[in-house]
N, CA, C and O atoms as a GROMACS GRO file, in nm:
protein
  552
    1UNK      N    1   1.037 -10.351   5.249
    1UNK     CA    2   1.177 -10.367   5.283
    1UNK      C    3   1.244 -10.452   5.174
    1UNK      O    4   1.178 -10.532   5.109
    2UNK      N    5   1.358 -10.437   5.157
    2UNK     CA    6   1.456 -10.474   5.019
    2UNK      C    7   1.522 -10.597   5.079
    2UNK      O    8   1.497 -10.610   5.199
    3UNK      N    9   1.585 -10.672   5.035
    3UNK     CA   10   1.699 -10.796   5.038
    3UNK      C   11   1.782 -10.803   5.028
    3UNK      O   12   1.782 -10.721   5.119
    4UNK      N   13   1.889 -10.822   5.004
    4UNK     CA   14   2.054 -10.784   4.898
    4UNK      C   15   2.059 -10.958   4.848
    4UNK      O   16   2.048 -11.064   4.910
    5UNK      N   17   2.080 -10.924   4.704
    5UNK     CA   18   2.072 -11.054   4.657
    5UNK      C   19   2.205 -11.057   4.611
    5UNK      O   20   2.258 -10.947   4.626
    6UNK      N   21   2.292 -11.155   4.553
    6UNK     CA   22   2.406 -11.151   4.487
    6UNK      C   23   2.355 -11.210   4.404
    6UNK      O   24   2.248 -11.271   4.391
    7UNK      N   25   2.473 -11.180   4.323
    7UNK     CA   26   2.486 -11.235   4.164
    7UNK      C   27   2.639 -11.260   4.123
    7UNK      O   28   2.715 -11.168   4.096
    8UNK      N   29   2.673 -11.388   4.122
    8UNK     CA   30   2.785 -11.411   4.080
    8UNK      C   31   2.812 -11.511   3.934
    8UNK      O   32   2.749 -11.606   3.887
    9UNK      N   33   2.943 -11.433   3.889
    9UNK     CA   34   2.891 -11.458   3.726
    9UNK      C   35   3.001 -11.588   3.722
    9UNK      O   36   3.104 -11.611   3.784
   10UNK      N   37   2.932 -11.656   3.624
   10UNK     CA   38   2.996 -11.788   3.612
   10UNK      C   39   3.056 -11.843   3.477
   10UNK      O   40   2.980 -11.824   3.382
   11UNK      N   41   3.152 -11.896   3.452
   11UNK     CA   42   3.160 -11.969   3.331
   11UNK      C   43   3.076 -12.089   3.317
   11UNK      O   44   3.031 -12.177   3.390
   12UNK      N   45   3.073 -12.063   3.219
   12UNK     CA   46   2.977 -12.186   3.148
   12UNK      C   47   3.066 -12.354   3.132
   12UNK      O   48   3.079 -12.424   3.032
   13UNK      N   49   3.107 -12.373   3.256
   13UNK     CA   50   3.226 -12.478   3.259
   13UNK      C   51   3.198 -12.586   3.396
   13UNK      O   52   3.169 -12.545   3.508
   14UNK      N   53   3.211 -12.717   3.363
   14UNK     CA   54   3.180 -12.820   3.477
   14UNK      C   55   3.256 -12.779   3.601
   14UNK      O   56   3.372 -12.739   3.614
   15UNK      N   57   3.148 -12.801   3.699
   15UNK     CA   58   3.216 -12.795   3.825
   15UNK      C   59   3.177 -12.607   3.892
   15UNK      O   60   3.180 -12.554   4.003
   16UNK      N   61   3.155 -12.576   3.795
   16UNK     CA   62   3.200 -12.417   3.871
   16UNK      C   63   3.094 -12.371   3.996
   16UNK      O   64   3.117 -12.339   4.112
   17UNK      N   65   2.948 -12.384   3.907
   17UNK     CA   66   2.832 -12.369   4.046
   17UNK      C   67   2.913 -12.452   4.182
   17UNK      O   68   2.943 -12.383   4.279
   18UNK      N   69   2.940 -12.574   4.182
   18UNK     CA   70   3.003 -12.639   4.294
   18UNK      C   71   3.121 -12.546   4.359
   18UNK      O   72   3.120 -12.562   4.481
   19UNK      N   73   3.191 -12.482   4.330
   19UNK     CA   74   3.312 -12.434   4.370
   19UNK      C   75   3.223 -12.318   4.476
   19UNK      O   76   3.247 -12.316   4.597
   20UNK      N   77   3.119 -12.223   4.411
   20UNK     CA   78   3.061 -12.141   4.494
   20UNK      C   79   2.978 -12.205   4.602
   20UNK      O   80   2.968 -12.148   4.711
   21UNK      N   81   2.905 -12.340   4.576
   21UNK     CA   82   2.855 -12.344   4.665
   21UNK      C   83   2.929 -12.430   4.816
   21UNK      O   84   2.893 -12.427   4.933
   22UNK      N   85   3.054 -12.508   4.741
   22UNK     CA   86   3.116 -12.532   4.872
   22UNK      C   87   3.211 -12.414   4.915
   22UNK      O   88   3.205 -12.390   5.035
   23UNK      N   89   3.292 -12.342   4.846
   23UNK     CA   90   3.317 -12.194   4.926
   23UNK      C   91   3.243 -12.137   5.036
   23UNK      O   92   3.306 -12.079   5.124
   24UNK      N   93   3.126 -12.146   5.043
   24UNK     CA   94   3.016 -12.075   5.113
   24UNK      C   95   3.001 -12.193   5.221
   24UNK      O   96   3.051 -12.190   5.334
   25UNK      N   97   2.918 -12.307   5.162
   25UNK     CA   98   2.939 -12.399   5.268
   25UNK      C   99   3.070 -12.440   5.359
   25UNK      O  100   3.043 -12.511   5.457
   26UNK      N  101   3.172 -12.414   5.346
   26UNK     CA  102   3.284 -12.427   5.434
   26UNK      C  103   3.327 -12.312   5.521
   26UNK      O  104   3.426 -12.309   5.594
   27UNK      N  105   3.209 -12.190   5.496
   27UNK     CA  106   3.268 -12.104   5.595
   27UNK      C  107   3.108 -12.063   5.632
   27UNK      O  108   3.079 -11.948   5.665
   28UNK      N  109   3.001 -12.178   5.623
   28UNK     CA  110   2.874 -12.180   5.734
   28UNK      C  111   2.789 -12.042   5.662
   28UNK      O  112   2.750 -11.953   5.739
   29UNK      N  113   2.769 -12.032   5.537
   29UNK     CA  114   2.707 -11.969   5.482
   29UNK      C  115   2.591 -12.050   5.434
   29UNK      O  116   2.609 -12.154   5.371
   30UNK      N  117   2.463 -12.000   5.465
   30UNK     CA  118   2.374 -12.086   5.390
   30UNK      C  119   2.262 -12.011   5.329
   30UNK      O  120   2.199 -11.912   5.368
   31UNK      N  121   2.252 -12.098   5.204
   31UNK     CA  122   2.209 -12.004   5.068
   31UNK      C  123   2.039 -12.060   5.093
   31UNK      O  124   1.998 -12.176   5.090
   32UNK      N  125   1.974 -11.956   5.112
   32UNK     CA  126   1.789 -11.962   5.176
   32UNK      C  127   1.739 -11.992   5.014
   32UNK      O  128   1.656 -12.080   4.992
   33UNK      N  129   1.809 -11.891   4.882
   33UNK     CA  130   1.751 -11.926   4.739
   33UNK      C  131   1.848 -11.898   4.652
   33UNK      O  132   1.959 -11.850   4.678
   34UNK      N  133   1.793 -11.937   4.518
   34UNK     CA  134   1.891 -11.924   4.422
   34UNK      C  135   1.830 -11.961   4.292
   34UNK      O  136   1.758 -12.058   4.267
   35UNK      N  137   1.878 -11.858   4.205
   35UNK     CA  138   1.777 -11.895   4.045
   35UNK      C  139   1.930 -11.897   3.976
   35UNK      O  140   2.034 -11.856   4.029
   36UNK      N  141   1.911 -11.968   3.821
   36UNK     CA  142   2.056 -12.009   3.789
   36UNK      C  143   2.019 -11.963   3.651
   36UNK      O  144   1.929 -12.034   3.608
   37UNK      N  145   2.074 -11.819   3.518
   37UNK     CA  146   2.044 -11.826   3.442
   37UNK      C  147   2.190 -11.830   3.373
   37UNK      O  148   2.306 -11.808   3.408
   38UNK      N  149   2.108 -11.881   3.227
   38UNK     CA  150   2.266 -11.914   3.129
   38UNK      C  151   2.286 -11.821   3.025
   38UNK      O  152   2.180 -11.762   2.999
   39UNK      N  153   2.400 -11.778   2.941
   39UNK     CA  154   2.400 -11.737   2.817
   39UNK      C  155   2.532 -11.872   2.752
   39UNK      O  156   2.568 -11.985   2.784
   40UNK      N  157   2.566 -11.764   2.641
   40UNK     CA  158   2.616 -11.917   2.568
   40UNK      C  159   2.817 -11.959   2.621
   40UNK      O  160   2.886 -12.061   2.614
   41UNK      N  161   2.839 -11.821   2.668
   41UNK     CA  162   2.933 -11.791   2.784
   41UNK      C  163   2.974 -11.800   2.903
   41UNK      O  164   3.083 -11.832   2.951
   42UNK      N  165   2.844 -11.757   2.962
   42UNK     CA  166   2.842 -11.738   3.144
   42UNK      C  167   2.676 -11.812   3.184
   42UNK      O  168   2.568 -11.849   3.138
   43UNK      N  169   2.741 -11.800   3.279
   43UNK     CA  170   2.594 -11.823   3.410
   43UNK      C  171   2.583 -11.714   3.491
   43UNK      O  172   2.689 -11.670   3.536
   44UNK      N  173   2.484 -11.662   3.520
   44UNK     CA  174   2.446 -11.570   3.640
   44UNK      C  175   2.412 -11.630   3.747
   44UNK      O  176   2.291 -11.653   3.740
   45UNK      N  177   2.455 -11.668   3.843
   45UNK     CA  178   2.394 -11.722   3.996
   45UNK      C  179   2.357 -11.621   4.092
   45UNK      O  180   2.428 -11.552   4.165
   46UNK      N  181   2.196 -11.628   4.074
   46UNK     CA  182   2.150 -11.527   4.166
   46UNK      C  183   2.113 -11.578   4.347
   46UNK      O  184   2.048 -11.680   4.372
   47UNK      N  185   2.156 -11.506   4.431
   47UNK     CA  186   2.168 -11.574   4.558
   47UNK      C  187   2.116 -11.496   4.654
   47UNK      O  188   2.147 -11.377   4.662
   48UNK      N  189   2.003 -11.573   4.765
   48UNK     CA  190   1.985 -11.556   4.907
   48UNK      C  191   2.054 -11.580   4.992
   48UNK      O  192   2.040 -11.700   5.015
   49UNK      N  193   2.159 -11.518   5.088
   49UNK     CA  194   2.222 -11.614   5.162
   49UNK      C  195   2.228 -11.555   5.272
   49UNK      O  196   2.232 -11.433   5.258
   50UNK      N  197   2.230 -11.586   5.361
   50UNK     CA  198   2.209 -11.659   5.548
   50UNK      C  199   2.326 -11.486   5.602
   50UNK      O  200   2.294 -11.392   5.675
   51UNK      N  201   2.455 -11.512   5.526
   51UNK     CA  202   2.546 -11.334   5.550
   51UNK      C  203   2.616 -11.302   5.445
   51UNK      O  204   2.718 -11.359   5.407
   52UNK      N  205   2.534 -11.160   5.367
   52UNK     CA  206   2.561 -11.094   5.270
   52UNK      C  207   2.741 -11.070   5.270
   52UNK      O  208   2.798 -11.154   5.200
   53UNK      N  209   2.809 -10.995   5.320
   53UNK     CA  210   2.895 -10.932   5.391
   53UNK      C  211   3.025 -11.063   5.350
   53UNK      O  212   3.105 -11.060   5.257
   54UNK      N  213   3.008 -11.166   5.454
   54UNK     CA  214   3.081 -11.261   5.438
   54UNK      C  215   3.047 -11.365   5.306
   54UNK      O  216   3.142 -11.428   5.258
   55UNK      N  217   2.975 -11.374   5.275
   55UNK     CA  218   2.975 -11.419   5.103
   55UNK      C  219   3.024 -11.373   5.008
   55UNK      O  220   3.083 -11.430   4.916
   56UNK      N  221   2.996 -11.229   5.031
   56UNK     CA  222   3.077 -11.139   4.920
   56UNK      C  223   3.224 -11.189   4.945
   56UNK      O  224   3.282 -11.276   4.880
   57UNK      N  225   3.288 -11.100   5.081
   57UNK     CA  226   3.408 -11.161   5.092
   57UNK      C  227   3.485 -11.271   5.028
   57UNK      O  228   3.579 -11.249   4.952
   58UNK      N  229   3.429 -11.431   5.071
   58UNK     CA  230   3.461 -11.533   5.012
   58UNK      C  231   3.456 -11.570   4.921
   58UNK      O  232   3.540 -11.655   4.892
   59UNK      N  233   3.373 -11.536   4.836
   59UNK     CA  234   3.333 -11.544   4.725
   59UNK      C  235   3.427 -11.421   4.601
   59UNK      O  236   3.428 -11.439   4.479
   60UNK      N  237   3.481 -11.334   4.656
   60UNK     CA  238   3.615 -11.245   4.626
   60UNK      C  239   3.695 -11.273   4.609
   60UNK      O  240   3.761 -11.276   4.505
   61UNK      N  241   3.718 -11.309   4.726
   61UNK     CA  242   3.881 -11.371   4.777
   61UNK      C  243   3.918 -11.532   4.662
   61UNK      O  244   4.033 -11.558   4.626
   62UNK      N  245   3.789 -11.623   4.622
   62UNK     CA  246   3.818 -11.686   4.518
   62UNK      C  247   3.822 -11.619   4.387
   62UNK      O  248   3.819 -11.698   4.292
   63UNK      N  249   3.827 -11.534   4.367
   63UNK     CA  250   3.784 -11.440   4.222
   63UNK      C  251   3.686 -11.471   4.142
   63UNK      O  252   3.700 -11.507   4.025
   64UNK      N  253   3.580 -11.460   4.203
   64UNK     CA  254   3.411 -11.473   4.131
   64UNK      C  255   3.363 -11.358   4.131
   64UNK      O  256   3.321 -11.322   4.241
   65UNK      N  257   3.352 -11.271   4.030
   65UNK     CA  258   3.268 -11.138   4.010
   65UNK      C  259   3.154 -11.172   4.068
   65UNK      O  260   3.074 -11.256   4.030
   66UNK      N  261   3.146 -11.071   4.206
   66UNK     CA  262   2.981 -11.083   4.289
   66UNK      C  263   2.991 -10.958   4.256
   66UNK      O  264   3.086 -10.882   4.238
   67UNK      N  265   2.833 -10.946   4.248
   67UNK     CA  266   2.751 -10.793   4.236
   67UNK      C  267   2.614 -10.788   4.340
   67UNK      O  268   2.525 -10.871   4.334
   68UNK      N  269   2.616 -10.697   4.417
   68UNK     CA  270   2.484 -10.659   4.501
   68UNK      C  271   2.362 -10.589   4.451
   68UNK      O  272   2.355 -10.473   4.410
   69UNK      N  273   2.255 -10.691   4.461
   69UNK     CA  274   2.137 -10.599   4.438
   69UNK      C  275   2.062 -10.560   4.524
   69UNK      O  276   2.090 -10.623   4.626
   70UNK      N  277   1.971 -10.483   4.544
   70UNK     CA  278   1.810 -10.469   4.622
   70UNK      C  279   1.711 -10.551   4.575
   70UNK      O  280   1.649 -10.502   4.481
   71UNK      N  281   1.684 -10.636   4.602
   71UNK     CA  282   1.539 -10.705   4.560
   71UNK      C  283   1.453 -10.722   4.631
   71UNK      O  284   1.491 -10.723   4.748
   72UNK      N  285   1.293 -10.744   4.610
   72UNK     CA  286   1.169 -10.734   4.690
   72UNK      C  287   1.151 -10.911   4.752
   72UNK      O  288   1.111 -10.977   4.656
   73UNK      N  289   1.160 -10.957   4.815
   73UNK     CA  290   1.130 -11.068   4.869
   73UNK      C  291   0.984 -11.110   4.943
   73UNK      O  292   0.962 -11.113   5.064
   74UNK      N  293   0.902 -11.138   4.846
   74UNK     CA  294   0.750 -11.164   4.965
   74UNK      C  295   0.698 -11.261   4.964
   74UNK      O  296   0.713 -11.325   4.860
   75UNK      N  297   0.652 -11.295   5.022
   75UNK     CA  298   0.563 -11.441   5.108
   75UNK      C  299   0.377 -11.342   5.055
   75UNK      O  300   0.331 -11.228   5.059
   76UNK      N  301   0.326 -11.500   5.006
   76UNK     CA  302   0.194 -11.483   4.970
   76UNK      C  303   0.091 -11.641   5.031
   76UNK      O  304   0.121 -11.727   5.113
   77UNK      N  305  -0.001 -11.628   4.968
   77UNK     CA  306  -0.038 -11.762   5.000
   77UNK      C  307  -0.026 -11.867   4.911
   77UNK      O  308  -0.054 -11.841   4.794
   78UNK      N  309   0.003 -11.960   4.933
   78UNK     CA  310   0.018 -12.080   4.782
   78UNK      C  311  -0.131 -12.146   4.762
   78UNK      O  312  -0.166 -12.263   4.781
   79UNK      N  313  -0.212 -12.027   4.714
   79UNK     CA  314  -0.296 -12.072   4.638
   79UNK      C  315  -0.314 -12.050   4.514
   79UNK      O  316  -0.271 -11.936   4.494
   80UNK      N  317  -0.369 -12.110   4.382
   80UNK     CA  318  -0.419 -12.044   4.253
   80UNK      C  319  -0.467 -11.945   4.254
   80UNK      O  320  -0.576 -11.909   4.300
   81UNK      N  321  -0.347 -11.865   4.174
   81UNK     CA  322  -0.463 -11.674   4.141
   81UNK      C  323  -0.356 -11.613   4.204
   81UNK      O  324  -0.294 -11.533   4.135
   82UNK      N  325  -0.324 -11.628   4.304
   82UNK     CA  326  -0.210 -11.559   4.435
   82UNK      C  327  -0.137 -11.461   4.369
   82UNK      O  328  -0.180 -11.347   4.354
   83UNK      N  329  -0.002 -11.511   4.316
   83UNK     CA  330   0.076 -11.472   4.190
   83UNK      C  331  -0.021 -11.347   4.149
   83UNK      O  332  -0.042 -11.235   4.195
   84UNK      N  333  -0.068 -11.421   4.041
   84UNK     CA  334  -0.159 -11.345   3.906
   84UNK      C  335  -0.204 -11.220   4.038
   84UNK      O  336  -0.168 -11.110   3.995
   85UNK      N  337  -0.242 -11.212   4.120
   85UNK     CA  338  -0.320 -11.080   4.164
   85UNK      C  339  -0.203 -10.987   4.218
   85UNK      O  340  -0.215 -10.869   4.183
   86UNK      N  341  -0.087 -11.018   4.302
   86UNK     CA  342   0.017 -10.910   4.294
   86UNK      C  343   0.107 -10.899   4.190
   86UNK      O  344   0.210 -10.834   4.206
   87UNK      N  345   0.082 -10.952   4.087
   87UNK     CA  346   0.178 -10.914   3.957
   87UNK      C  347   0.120 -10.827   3.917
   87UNK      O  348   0.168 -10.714   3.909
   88UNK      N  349  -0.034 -10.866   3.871
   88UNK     CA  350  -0.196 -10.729   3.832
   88UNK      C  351  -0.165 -10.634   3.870
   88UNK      O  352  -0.137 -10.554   3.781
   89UNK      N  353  -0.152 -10.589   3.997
   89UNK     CA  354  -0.166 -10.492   4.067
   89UNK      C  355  -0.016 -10.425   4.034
   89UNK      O  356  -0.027 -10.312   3.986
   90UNK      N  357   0.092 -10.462   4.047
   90UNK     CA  358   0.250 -10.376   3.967
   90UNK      C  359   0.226 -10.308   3.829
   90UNK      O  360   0.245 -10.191   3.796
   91UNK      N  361   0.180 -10.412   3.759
   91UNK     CA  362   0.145 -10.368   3.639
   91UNK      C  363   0.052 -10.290   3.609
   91UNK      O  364   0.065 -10.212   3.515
   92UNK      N  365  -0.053 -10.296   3.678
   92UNK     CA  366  -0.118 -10.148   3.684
   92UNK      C  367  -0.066 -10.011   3.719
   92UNK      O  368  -0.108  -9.903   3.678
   93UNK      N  369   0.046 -10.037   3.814
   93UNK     CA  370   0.130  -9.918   3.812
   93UNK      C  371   0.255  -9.919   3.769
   93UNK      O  372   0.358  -9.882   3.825
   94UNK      N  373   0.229  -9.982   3.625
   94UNK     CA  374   0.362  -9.966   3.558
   94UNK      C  375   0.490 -10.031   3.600
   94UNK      O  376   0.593  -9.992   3.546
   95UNK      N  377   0.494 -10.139   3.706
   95UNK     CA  378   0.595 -10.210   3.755
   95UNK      C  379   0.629 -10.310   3.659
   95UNK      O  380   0.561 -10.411   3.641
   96UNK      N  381   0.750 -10.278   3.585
   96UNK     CA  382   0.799 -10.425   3.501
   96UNK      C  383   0.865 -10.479   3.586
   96UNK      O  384   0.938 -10.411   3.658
   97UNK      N  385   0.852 -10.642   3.603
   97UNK     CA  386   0.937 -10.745   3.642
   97UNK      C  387   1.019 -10.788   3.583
   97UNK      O  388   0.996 -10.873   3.498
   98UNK      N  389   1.201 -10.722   3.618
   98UNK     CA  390   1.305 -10.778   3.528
   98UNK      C  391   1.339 -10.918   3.543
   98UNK      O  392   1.421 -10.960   3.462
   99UNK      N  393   1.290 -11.008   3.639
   99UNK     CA  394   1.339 -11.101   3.674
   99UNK      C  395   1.249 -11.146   3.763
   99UNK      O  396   1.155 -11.069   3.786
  100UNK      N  397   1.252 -11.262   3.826
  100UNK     CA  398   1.190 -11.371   4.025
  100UNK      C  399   1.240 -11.521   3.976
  100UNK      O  400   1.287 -11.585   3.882
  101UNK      N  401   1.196 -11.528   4.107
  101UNK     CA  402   1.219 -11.648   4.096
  101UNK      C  403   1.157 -11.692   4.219
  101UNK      O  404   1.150 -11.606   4.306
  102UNK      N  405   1.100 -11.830   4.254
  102UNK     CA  406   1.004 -11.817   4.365
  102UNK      C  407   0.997 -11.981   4.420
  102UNK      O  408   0.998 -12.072   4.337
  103UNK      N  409   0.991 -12.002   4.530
  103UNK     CA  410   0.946 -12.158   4.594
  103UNK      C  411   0.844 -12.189   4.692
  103UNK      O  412   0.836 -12.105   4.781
  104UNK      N  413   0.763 -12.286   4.701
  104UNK     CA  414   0.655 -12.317   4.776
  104UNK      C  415   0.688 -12.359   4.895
  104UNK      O  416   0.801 -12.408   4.899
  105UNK      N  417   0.618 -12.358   5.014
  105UNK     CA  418   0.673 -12.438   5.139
  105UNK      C  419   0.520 -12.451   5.189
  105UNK      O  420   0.451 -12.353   5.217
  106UNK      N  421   0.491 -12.538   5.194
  106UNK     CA  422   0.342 -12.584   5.263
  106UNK      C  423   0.240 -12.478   5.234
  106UNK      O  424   0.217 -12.468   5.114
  107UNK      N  425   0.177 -12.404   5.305
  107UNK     CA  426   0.070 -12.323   5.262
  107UNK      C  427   0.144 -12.192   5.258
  107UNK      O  428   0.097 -12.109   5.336
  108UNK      N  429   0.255 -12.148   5.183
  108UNK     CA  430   0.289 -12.010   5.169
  108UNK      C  431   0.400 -12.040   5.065
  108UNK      O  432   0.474 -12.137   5.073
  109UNK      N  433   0.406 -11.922   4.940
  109UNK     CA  434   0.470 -11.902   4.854
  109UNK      C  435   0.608 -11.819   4.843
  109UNK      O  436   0.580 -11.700   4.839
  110UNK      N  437   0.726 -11.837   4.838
  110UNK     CA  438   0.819 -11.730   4.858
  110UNK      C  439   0.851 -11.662   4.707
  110UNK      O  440   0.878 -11.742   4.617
  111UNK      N  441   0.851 -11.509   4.672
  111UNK     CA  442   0.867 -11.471   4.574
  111UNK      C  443   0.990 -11.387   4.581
  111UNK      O  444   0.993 -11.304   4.672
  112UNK      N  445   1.146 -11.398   4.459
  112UNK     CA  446   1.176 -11.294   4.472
  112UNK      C  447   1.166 -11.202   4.377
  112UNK      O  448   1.130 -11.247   4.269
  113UNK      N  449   1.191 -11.064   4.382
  113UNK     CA  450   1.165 -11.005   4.252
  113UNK      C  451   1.258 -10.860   4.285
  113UNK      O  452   1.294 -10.802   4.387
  114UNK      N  453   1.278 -10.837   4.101
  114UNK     CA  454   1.373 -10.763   4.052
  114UNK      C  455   1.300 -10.665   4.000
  114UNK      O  456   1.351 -10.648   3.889
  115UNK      N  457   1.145 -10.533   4.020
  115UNK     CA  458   1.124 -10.468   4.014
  115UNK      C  459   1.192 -10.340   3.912
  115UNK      O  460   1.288 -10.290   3.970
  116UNK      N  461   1.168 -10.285   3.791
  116UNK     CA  462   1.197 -10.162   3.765
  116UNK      C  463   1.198 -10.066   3.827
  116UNK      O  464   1.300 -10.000   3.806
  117UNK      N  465   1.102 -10.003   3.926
  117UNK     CA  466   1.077  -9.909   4.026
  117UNK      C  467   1.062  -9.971   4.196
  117UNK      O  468   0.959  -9.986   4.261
  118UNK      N  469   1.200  -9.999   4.238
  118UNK     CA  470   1.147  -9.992   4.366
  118UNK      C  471   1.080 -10.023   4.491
  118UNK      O  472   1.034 -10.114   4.560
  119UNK      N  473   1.110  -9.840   4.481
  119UNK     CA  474   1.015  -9.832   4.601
  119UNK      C  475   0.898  -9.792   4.579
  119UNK      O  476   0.811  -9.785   4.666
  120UNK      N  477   0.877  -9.752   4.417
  120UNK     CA  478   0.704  -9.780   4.384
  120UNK      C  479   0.636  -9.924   4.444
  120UNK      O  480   0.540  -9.925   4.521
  121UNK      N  481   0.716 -10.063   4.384
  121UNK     CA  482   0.685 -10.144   4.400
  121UNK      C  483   0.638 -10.174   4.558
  121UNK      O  484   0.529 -10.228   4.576
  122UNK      N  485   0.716 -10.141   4.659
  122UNK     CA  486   0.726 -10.147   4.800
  122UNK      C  487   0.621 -10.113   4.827
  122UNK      O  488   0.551 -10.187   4.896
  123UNK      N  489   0.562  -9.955   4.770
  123UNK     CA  490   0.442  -9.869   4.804
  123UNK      C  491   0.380  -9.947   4.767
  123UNK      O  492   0.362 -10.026   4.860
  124UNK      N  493   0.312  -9.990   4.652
  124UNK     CA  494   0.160 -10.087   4.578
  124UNK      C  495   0.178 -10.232   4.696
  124UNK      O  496   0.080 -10.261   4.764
  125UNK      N  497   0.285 -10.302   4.708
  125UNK     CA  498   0.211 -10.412   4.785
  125UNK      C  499   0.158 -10.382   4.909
  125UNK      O  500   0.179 -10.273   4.962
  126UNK      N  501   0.096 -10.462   4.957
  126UNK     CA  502  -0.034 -10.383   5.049
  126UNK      C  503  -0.033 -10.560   5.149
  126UNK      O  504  -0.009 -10.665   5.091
  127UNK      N  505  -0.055 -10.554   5.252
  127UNK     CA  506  -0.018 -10.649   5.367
  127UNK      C  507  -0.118 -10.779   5.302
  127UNK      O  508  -0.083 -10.897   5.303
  128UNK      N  509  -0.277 -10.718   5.236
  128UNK     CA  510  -0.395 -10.826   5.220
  128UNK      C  511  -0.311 -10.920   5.076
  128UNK      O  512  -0.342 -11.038   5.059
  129UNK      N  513  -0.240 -10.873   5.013
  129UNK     CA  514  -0.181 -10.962   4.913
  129UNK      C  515  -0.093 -11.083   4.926
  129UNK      O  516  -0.102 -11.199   4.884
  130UNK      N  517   0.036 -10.987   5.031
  130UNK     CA  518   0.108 -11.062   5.062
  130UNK      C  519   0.186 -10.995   5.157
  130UNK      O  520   0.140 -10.883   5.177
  131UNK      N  521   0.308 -11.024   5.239
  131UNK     CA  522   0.363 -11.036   5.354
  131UNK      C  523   0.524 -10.970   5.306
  131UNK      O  524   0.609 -11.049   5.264
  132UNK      N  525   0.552 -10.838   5.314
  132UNK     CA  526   0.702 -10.860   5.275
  132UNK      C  527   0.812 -10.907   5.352
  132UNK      O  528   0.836 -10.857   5.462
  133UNK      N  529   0.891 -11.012   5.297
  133UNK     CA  530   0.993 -11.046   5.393
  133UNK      C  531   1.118 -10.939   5.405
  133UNK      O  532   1.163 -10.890   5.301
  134UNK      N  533   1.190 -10.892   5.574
  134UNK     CA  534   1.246 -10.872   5.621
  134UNK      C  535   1.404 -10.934   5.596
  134UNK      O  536   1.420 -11.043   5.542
  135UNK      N  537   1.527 -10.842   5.647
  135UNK     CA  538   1.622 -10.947   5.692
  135UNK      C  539   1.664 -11.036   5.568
  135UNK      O  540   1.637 -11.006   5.451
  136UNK      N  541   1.723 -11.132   5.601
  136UNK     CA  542   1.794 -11.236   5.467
  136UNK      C  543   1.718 -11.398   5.501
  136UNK      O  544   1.756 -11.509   5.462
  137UNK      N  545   1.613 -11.368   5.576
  137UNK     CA  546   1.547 -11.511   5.568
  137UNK      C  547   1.464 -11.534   5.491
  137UNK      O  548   1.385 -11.441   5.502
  138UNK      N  549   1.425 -11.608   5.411
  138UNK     CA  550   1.322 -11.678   5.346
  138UNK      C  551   1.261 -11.756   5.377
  138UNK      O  552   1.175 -11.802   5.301
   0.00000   0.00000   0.00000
């Protein structure tokens, strides 16, 4: 099962990540993840959040270019090797990873990922690896 992640593009200017994240926080949106990349222009803010639908919205209505993706979201175990064995296994079937980004919470790992193929990708993970997350929770 897929995720909808946003991506909202940012200037490379003080203050701005803040503007999105209290936008969201003032209308009870809450962001589960978030990876932050730069160029020498913009920022990309990639986002989990609590309601797709109404983020977009708000996040509009201030004029922040949001874009929707599909991404793979899975829970593994947070042990050494974990990672390394469902990345192995994509790449054996040709799955490039355009992107993740990922956080620990006690004994389980949250991964997200930006897959070249899919629903290849969907097919190869297999329950003994890892757990795909559902829904917009992390």
């Amino acid at each position: 099962m897929t995720i909808k992640q946003l991506s909202v593009f940012l200037e490379n200017k003080s203050g701005r990540i803040n503007e999105v994240t209290k936008a969201l926080g003032e209308q009870g949106i809450n962001m589960h993840a978030f990876s932050m990349a730069e160029t020498t222009d913009f920022g990309i803010l990639r986002l989990i959040v609590s309601d797709v639908d109404k983020a977009v919205e708000v996040l509009r209505a201030k004029d922040f270019a949001v874009i929707l993706t599909d991404v793979v979201c899975i829970s593994c175990p947070n042990v050494a090797g974990a990672l390394s064995k469902i990345l192995e296994k994509l790449a054996e079937h040709q799955i490039f990873i355009e992107y993740m980004y990922a956080f620990a919470q006690g004994d389980r790992a949250n991964i997200v990922i930006r897959p070249s193929n899919l629903s290849e990708c969907l097919k190869q993970l297999s329950e003994e690896d890892c757990h795909i997350l559902g829904g917009q929770q992390l």
